[in-house]
C-alpha positions as CSV (number, residue, x, y, z in Angstrom):
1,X,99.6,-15.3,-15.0
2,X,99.7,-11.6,-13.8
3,X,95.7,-11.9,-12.9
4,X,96.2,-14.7,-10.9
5,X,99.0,-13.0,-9.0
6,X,97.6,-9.9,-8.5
7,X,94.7,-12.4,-7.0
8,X,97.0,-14.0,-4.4
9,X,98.3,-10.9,-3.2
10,X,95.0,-9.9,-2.4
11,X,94.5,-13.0,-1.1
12,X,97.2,-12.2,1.3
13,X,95.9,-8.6,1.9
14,X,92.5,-9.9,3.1
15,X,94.3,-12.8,5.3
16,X,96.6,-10.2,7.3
17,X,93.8,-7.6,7.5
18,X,91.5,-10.3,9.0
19,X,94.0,-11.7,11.4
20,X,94.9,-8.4,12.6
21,X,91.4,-6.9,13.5
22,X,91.3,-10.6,15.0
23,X,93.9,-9.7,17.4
24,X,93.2,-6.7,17.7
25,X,89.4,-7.8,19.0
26,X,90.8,-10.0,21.4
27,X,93.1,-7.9,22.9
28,X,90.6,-5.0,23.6
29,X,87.8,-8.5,24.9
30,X,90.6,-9.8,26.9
31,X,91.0,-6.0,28.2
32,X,87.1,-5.7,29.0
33,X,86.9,-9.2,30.5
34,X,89.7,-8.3,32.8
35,X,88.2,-4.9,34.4
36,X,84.7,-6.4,34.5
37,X,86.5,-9.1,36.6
38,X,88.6,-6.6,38.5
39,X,85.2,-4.0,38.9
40,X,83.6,-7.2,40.4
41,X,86.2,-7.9,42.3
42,X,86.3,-4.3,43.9
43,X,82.5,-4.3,44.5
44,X,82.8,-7.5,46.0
45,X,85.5,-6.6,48.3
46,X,83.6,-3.1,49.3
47,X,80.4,-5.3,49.9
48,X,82.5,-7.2,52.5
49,X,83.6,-4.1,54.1
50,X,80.6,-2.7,54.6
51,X,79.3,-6.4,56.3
52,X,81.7,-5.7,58.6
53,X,80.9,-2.1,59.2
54,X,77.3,-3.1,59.5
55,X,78.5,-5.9,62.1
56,X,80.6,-3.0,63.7
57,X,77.4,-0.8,64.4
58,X,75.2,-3.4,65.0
59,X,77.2,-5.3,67.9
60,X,78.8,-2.2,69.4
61,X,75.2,-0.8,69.7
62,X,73.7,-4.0,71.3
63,X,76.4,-4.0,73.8
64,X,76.1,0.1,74.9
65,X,72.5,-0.9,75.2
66,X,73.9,-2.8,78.4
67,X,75.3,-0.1,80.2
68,X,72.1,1.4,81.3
69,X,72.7,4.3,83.7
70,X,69.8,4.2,84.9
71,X,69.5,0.6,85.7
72,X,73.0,0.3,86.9
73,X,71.9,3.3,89.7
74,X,69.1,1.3,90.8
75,X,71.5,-2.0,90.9
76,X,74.0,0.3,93.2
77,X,70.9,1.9,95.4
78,X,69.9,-2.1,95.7
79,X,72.9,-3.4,96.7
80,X,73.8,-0.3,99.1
81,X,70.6,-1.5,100.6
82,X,71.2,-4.9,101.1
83,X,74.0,-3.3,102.9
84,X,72.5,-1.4,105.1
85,X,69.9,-4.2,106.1
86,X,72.8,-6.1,106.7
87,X,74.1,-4.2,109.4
88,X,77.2,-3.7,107.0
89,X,78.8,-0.4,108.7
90,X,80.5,1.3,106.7
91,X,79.3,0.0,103.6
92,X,82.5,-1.5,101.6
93,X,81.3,0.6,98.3
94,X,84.8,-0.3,96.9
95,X,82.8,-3.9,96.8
96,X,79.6,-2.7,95.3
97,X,81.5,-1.2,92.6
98,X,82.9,-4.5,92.0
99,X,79.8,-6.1,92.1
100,X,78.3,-3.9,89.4
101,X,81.5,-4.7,87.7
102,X,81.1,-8.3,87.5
103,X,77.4,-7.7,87.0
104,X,78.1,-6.1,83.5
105,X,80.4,-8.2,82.2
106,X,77.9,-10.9,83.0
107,X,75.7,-9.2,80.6
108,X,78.1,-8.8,78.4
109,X,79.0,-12.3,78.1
110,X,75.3,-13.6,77.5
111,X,75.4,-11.0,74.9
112,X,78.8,-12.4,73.2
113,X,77.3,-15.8,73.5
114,X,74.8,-15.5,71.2
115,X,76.6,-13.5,68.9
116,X,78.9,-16.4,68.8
117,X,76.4,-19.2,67.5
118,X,75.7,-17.4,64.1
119,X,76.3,-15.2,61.5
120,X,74.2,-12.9,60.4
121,X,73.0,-12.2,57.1
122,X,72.8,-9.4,55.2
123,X,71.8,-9.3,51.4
124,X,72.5,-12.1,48.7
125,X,74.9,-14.0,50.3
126,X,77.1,-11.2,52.5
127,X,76.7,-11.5,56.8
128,X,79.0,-11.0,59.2
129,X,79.6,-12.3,62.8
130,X,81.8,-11.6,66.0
131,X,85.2,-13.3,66.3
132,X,86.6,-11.9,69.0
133,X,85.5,-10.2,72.4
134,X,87.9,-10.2,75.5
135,X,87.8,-8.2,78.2
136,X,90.5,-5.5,79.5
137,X,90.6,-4.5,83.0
138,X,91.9,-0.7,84.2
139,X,91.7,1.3,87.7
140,X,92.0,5.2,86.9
141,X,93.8,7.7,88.8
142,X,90.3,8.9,89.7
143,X,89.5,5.5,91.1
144,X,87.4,4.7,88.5
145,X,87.5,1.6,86.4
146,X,87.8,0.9,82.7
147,X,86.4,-1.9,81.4
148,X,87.5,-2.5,78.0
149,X,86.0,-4.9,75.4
150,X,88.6,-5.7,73.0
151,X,86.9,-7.1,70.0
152,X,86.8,-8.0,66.1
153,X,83.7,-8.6,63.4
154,X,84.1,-10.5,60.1
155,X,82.6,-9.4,57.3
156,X,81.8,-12.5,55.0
157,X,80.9,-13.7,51.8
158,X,81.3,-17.4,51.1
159,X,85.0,-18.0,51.9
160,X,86.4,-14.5,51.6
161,X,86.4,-11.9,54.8
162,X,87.3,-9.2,56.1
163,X,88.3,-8.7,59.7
164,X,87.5,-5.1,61.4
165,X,88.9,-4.7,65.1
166,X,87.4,-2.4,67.6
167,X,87.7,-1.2,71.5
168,X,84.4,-0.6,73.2
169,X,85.6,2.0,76.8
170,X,83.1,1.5,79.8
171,X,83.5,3.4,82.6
172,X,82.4,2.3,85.9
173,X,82.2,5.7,88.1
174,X,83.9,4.7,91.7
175,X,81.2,5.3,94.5
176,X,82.3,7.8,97.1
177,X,80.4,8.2,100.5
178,X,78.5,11.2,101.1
179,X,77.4,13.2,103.8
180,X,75.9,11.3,106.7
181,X,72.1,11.5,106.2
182,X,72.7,12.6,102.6
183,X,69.2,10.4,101.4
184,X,70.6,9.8,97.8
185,X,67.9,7.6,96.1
186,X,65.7,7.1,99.3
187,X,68.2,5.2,101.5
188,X,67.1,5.6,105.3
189,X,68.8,7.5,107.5
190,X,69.7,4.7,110.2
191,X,70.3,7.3,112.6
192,X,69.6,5.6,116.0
193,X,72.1,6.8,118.6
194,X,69.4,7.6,121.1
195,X,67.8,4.2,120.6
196,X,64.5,4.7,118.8
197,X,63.9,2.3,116.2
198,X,64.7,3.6,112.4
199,X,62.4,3.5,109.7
200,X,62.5,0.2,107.4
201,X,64.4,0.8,103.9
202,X,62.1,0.3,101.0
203,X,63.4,-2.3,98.3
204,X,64.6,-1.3,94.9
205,X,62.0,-1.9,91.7
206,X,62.6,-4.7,89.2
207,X,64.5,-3.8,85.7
208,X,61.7,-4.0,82.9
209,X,62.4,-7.6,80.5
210,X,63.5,-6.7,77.1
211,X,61.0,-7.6,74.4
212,X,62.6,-9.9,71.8
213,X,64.7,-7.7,69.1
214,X,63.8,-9.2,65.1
215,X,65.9,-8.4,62.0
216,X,63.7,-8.6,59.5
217,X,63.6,-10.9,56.2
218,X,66.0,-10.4,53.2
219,X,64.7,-9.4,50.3
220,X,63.3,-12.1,48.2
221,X,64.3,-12.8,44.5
222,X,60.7,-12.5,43.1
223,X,58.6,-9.0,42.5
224,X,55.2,-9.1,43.9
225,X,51.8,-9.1,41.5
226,X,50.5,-5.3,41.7
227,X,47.6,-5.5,43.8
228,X,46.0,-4.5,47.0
229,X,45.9,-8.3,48.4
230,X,48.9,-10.0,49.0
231,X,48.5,-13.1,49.9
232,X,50.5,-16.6,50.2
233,X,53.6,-15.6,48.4
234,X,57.5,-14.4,49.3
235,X,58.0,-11.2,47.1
236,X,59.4,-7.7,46.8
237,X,57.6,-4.6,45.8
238,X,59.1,-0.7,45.4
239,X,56.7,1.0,46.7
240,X,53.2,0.6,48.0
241,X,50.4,3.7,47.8
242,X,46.5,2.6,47.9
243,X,43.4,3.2,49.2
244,X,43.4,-0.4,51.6
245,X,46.2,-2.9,51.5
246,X,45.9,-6.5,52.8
247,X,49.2,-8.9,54.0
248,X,48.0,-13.0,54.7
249,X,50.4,-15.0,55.1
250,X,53.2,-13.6,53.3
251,X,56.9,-12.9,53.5
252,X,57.3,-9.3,51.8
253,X,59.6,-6.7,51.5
254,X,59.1,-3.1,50.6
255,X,62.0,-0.9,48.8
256,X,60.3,2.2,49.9
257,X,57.2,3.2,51.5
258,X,53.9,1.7,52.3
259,X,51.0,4.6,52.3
260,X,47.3,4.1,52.0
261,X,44.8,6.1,53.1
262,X,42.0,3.6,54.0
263,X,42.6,0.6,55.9
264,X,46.4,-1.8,56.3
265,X,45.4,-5.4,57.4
266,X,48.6,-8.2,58.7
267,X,47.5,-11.5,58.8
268,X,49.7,-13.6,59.8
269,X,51.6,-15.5,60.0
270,X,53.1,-12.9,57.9
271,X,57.1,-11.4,57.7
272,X,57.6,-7.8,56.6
273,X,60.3,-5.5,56.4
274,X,60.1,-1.9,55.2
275,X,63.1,0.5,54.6
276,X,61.2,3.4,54.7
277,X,58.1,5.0,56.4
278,X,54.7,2.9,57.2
279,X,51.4,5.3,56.9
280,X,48.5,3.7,57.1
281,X,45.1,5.3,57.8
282,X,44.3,3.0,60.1
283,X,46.0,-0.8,61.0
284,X,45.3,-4.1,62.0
285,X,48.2,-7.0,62.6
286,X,47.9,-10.3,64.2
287,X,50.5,-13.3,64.4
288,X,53.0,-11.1,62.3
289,X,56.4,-9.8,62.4
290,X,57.3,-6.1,60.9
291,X,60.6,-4.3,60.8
292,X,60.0,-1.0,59.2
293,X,62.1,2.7,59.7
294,X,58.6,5.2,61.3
295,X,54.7,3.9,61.6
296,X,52.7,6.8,61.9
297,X,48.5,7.0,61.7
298,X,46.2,9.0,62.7
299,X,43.3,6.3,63.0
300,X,43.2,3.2,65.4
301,X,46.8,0.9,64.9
302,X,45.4,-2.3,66.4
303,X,48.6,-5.0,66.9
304,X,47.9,-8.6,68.5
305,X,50.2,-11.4,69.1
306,X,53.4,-9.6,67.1
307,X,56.8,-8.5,67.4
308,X,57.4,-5.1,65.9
309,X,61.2,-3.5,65.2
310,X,60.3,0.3,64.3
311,X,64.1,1.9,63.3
312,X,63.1,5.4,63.7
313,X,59.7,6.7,65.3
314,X,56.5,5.8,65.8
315,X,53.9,8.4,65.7
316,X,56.1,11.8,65.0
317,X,53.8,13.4,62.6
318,X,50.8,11.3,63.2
319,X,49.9,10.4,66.7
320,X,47.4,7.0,66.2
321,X,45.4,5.6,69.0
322,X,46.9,2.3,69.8
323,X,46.1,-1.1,71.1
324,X,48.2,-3.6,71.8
325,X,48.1,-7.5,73.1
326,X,51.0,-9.8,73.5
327,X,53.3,-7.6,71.8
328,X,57.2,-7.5,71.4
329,X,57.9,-3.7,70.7
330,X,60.8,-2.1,70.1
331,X,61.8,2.0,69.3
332,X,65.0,3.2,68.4
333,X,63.9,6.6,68.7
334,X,60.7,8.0,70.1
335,X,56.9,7.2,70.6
336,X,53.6,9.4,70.3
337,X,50.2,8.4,70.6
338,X,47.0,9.8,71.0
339,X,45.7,7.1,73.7
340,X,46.9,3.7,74.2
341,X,46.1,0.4,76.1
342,X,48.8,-1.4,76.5
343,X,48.6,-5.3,77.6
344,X,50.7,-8.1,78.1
345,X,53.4,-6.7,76.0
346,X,57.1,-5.9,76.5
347,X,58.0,-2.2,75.0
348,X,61.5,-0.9,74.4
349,X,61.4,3.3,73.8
350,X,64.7,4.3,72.5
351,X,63.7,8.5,73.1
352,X,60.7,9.7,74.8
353,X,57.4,8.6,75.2
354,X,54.2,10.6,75.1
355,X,50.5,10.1,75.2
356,X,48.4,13.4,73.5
357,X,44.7,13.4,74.0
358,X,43.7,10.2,75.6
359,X,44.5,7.7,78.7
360,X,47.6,5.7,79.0
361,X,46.5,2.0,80.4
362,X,49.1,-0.4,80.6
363,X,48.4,-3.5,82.2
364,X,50.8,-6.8,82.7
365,X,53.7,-5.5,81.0
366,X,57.0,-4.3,80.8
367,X,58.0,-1.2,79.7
368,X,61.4,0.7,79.2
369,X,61.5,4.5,78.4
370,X,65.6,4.4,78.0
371,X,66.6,8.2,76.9
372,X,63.9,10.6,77.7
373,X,60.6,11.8,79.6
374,X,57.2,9.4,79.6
375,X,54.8,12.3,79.5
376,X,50.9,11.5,79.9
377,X,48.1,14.4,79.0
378,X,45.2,13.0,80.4
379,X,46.0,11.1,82.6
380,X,47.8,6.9,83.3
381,X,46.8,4.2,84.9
382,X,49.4,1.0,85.4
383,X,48.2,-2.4,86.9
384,X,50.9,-5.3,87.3
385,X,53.5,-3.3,85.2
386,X,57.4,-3.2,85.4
387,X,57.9,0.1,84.1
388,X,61.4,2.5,83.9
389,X,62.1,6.0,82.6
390,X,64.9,7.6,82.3
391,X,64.1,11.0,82.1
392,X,60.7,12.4,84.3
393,X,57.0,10.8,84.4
394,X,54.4,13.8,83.9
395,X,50.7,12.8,84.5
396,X,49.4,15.8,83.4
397,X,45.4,15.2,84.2
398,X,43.3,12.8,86.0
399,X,44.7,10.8,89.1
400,X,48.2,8.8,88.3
401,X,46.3,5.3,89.4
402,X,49.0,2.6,90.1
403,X,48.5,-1.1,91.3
404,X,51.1,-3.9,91.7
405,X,53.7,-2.1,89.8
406,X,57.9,-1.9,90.0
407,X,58.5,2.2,88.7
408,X,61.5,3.4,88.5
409,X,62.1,7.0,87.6
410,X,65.5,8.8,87.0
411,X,63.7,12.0,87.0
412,X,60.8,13.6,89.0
413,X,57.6,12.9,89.0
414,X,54.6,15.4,88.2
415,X,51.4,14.0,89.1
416,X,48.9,17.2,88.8
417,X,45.6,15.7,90.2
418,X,46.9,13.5,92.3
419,X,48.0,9.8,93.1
420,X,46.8,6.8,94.2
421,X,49.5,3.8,94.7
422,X,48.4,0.1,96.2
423,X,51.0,-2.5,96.4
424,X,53.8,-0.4,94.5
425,X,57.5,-0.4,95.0
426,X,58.9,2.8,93.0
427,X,61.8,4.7,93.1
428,X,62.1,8.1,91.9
429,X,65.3,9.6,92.0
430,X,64.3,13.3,91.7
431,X,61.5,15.2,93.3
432,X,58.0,13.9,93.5
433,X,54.6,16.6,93.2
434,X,51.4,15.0,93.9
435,X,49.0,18.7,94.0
436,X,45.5,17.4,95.0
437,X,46.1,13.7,97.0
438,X,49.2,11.4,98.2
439,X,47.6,8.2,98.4
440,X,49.2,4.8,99.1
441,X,48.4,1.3,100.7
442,X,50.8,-1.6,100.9
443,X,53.5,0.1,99.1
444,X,57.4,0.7,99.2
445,X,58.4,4.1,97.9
446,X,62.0,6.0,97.5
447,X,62.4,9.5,96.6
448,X,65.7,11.2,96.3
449,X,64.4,14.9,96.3
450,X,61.1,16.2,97.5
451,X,57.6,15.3,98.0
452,X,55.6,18.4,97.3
453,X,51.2,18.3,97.5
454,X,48.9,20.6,97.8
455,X,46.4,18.4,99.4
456,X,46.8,15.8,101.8
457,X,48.6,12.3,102.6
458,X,46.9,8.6,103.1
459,X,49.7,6.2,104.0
460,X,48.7,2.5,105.2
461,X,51.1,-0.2,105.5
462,X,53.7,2.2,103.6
463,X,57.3,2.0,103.8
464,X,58.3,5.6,102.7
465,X,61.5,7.2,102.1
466,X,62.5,10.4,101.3
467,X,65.7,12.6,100.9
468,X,64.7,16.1,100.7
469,X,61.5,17.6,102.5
470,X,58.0,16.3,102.7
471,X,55.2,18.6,102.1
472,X,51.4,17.5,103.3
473,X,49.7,21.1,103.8
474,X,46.3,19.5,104.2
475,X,46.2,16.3,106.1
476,X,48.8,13.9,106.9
477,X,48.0,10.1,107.8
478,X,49.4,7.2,108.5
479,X,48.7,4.1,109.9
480,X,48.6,0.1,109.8
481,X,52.9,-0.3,109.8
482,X,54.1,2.6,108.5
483,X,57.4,3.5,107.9
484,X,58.5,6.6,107.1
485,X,62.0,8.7,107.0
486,X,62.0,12.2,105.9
487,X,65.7,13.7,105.0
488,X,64.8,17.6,105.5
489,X,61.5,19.5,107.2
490,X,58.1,18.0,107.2
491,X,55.0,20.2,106.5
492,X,51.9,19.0,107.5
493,X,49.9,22.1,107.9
494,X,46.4,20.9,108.5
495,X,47.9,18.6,111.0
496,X,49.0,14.8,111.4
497,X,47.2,11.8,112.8
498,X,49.9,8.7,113.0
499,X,49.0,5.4,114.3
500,X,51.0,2.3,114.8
501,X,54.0,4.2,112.6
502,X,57.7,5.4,112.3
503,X,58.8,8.4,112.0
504,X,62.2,9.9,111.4
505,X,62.5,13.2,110.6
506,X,66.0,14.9,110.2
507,X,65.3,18.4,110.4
508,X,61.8,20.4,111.9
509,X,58.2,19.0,111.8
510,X,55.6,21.5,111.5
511,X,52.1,20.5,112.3
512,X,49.7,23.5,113.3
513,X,46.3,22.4,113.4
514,X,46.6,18.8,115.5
515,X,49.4,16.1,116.4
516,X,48.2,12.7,117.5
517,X,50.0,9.8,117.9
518,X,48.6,6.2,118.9
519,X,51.3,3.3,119.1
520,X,53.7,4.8,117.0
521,X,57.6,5.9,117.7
522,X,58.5,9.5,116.1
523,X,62.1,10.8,116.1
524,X,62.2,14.1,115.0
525,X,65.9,16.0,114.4
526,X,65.3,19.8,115.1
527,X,61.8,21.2,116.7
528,X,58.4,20.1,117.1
529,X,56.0,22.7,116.4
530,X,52.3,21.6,117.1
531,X,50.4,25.3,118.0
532,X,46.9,24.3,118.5
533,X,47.1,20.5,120.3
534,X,49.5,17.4,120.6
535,X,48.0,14.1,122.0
536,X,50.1,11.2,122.1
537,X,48.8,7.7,123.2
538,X,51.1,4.6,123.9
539,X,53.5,6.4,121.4
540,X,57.7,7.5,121.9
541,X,58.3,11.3,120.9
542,X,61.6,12.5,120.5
543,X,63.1,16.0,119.4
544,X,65.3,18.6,120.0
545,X,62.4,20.9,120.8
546,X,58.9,20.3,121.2
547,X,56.7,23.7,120.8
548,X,52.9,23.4,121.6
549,X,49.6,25.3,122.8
550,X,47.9,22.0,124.7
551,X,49.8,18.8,125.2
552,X,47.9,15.5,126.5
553,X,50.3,12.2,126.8
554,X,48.2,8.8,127.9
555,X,48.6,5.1,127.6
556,X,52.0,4.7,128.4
557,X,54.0,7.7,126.3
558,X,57.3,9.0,126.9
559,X,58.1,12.3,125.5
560,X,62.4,13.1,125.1
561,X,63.2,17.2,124.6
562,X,65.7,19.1,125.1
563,X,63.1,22.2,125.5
564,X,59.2,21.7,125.9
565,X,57.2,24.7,125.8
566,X,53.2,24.0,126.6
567,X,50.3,26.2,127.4
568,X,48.7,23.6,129.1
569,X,49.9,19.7,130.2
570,X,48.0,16.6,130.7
571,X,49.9,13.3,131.8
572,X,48.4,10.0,132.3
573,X,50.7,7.1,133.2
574,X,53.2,8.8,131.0
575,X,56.7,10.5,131.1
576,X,58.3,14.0,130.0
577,X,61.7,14.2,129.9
578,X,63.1,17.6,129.4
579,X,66.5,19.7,129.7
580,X,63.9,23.2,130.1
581,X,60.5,23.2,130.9
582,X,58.0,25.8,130.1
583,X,54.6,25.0,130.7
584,X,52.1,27.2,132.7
585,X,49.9,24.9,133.6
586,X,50.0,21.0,134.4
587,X,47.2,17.8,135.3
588,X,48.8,14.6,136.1
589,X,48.0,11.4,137.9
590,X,51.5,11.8,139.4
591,X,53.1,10.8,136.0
592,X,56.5,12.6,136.1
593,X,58.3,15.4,134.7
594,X,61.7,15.6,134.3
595,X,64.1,18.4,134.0
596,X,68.0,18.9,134.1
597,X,67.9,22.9,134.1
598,X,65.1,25.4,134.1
599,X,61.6,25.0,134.4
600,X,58.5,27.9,135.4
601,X,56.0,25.6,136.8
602,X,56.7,24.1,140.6
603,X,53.9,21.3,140.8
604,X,55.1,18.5,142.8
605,X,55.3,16.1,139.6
606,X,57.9,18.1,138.0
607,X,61.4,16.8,139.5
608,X,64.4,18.2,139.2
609,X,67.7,15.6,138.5
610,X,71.2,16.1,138.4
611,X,72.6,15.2,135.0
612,X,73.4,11.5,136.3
613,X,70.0,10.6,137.2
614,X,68.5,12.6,134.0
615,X,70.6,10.6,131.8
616,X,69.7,7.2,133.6
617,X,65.9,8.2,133.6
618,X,65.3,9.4,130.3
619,X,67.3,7.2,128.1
620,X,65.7,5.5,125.8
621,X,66.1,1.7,125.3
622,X,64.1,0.5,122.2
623,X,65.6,-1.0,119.0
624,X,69.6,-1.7,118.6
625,X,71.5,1.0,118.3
626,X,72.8,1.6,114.5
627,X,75.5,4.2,113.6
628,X,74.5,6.5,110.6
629,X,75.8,4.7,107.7
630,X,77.4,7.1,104.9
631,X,75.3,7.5,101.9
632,X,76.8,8.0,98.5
633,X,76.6,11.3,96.5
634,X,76.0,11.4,92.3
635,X,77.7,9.0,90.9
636,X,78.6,10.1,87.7
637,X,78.2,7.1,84.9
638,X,79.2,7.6,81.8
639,X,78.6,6.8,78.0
640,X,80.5,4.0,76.4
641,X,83.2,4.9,73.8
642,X,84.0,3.3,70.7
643,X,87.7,3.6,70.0
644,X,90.5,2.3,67.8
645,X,88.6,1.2,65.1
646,X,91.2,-0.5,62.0
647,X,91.0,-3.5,59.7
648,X,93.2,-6.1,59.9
């Protein structure tokens, strides 16, 4: 009996022992399944967050992208010249700032409507999407005005978000007149109080068309077959280092890098995205689309028929030679090459863009240079291309050779051997140096600052404006309806032949060697200074002084001066009109000469009037008269701002 009882209480003891560790067990499982479930809840809840922060730089970004100073200059100096060719006097710039306003929150609003169709994913099954955007209105002290987008971006994943708000400033600079005459971004003068006719304005270039902006694929569930061919599947790889690599067809996506140093072919249609750097000895892709963070080479990157998102750079350590057809490209940052042709394509340059050892060709595209210089080595040549820069266009070597192109610079230009320009409209805010030749035909040109060459000047059929001083020290031509208006001094030291042209000059006009005019109208501000000979035929010269060794007017030509001083005087059904006359010695076919005050030479053609009968003779009556309408100075636009960031 004792045996048996010490049995059941060990019995007992096992029972208790085994349904306490029992407990025990689940207490600590119940424990584990609860912080794996709260860990997974906290990683889920961060991986929402960061959708939204992702949505955050991503839409805040796309809409800065909008407010493009340099664009939104060359939308002011087009509608200021609407303005102007509308007779508008003054110009209400109170209005244009409006305009520009109204123009931007147009943009903004396309923007916001295709944000609004979709979400956007991320990884596994996270995206996010804009909620909100409304616009806040403000006039500053300053009389600038703040347009605020009020906004708000979901994070998502499956029916769980998070909502971020955000305030994104713009600033839209009020526009105050400047001096009268002040050329700011080639505006023409207008000046016509005596009655000459004023220069035509040139029209403002077309903005560059965005290429299309790609996202790149997720990254697929399956890892790719190691192999230097892949071919016909949707995979994931790590990394990717060979001697030749081959893409057909494929969806991939690459963790790292993708180096080889032989060959990288794309076949496409083909989808990649890489998160790191693309180095490729040399590149061919057709029919594909690649997202990838740099692409450098130092071979031949050939691209055909493709839309390319590069994050970072293209070419910073390893210039390649490039060819591209049909292609959607954009930069975040910067560009390098060694030579490129560029056709057909539409190129977005986040930084700068330049070309080393070889010539820039670009031919029917568009091309957008948003946050530095486009700098070319050897040389450019554009045909049909939309191109703008924000910073300066060097062309370091070879002629700058331009056809059918819209240029807009917000720089200067440097054009060291030369330029040749046929059926161009550009617009370069800054100073323009063309050293060896200034050559244009059928072309529209503004320049804010100065022309400087070394050489000479070809304009035919030219409508030319410039705001600081023109310098020509060789020749200086123009013909065939050419306009031209000249803000400061014009230098044309090896003289100027102008036929069936305009000419407004604001301050002197130097031309030593020879000054002929035939059909054309030339209103200069200050003096005339023509030392060896002027001849004028069927032409209208006005200026404040008119210096010369031999003058010969024929064919109709009416000179106006306050003081002409003249070795030597030819006139042939033709008119002088002066205020002082200095000429020793004068032939005329009883043409007259008029003077109001002092003259040296007594010949029977030169006629004294009284200040009546001077101002009755020697008006002039050609053209409306305009007032000078007031040009704007800088106008100071600046960056968006992101502000009061917060979740909700």
């Amino acid at each position: 009996m004792e045996k048996q009882s010490e049995k059941g209480y060990v019995l007992l003891i096992v029972l208790f022992a085994i349904t306490f560790i029992m407990i025990i067990t689940t207490v600590f499982m119940r424990g584990a399944l609860s912080n794996a479930k709260q860990e997974r809840t906290v990683d889920k809840n961060n991986l929402i967050v960061v959708a939204a922060e992702a949505g955050l730089d991503y839409y805040t970004w796309q809409f800065k992208k909008v407010y493009d100073s340099v664009q939104l200059e060359a939308k002011v100096t087009q509608k200021i010249e609407e303005a102007v060719q509308n007779k508008e006097n003054p110009i209400d710039y109170n209005r244009i700032q409006g305009d520009i306003i109204e123009d931007l929150k147009l943009d903004l609003e396309n923007l916001i409507s295709q944000f609004n169709l979709d979400s956007i994913d991320l990884f596994s099954d996270y995206s996010h999407k804009l909620t909100q955007a409304e616009f806040q209105e403000k006039t500053l002290s300053n009389k600038d005005v703040e347009l605020r987008l009020v906004g708000a971006v979901e994070g998502q994943h499956g029916s769980e978000n998070k909502l971020m708000k955000f305030e994104l400033a713009f600033t839209i600079p009020s526009i105050q007149a400047g001096e009268e005459g002040n050329n700011q971004g080639g505006i023409t003068d207008g000046g016509n109080s005596n009655g000459l006719p004023i220069p035509l304005i040139p029209k403002g270039p077309e903005r560059p068309r965005e290429p299309i902006r790609i996202t790149g694929i997720n990254k697929p569930s399956n890892r790719c077959a190691d192999t230097k061919d892949v071919r016909e599947v949707e995979c994931y790889l790590n990394s990717v280092s060979k001697d030749m690599f081959t893409i057909s067809r494929s969806k991939l996506y690459v963790e790292d890098s993708v180096n080889s140093w032989g060959a990288i072919e794309i076949n496409g249609p083909s989808f990649i995205n890489i998160q790191n750097n693309l180095t490729p000895a040399s590149m061919k892709m057709n029919n594909s689309e690649l997202v990838v963070n740099s692409l450098s080479s130092y071979g031949l990157i050939e691209i055909h028929d493709s839309k390319i998102q590069i994050k970072n750079n293209m070419g910073s350590s390893n210039p390649p030679r490039l060819i591209m057809t049909n292609v959607q490209l954009e930069i975040v940052n910067s560009m390098k090459t060694n030579k490129a042709l560029l056709q057909n394509s539409k190129i977005k340059i986040g930084g700068a863009y330049e070309i080393g050892g070889g010539l820039l060709e670009i031919i029917k595209s568009d091309v957008n240079v948003l946050n530095g210089d486009l700098e070319a080595k050897n040389g450019s040549m554009l045909n049909e291309v939309n191109l703008a820069v924000s910073g300066s266009y060097k062309n370091s070597s070879n002629i700058w050779d331009v056809k059918k192109a819209e240029i807009l610079i917000g720089k200067n230009v440097e054009a060291n051997n030369g330029s040749n320009l046929t059926d161009v409209v550009l617009k370069i805010i800054g100073n323009y140096n063309t050293p060896v030749v200034f050559k244009s035909l059928d072309s529209q040109i503004a320049i804010g600052g100065n022309v400087t060459g070394h050489n000479s000047s070809d304009l035919t059929n030219v409508i030319l404006s410039i705001g600081g001083n023109y310098n020509t020290p060789v020749n200086f031509v123009a013909r065939n309806n050419t306009n031209i208006f000249v803000g400061g001094n014009l230098e044309a030291g090896n003289g100027s032949a102008l036929n069936d042209t305009i000419l407004s000059v604001k301050g002197n006009y130097n031309t030593p060697v020879k000054f002929e005019l035939q059909n054309s109208k030339v209103n200069v501000g200050a003096t005339v200074t023509a030392l060896n000979s002027g001849k004028f035929r069927n032409s209208i010269l006005k200026a404040i002084t008119l210096n010369a060794t031999n003058l010969e007017l024929d064919e109709q030509t009416a000179v106006y001066t306050d003081t002409v001083t003249s070795d030597t005087l030819k006139l042939k059904n033709s008119k002088l009109c002066a205020k002082d006359v200095e000429i020793r010695s004068i032939q005329s076919d009883n043409s007259p000469i008029y003077y109001l005050n002092n003259t040296n030479n007594n010949s029977a053609n030169v006629i004294k009037l009284s200040a009546d009968e001077f101002e009755k003779k020697c008006s002039i009556s050609i053209g409306d008269e305009q007032q000078t309408p007031q040009i704007p100075g800088n106008i100071n636009w600046q960056d968006p701002i992101l502000e009061k960031v917060f979740y909700n």
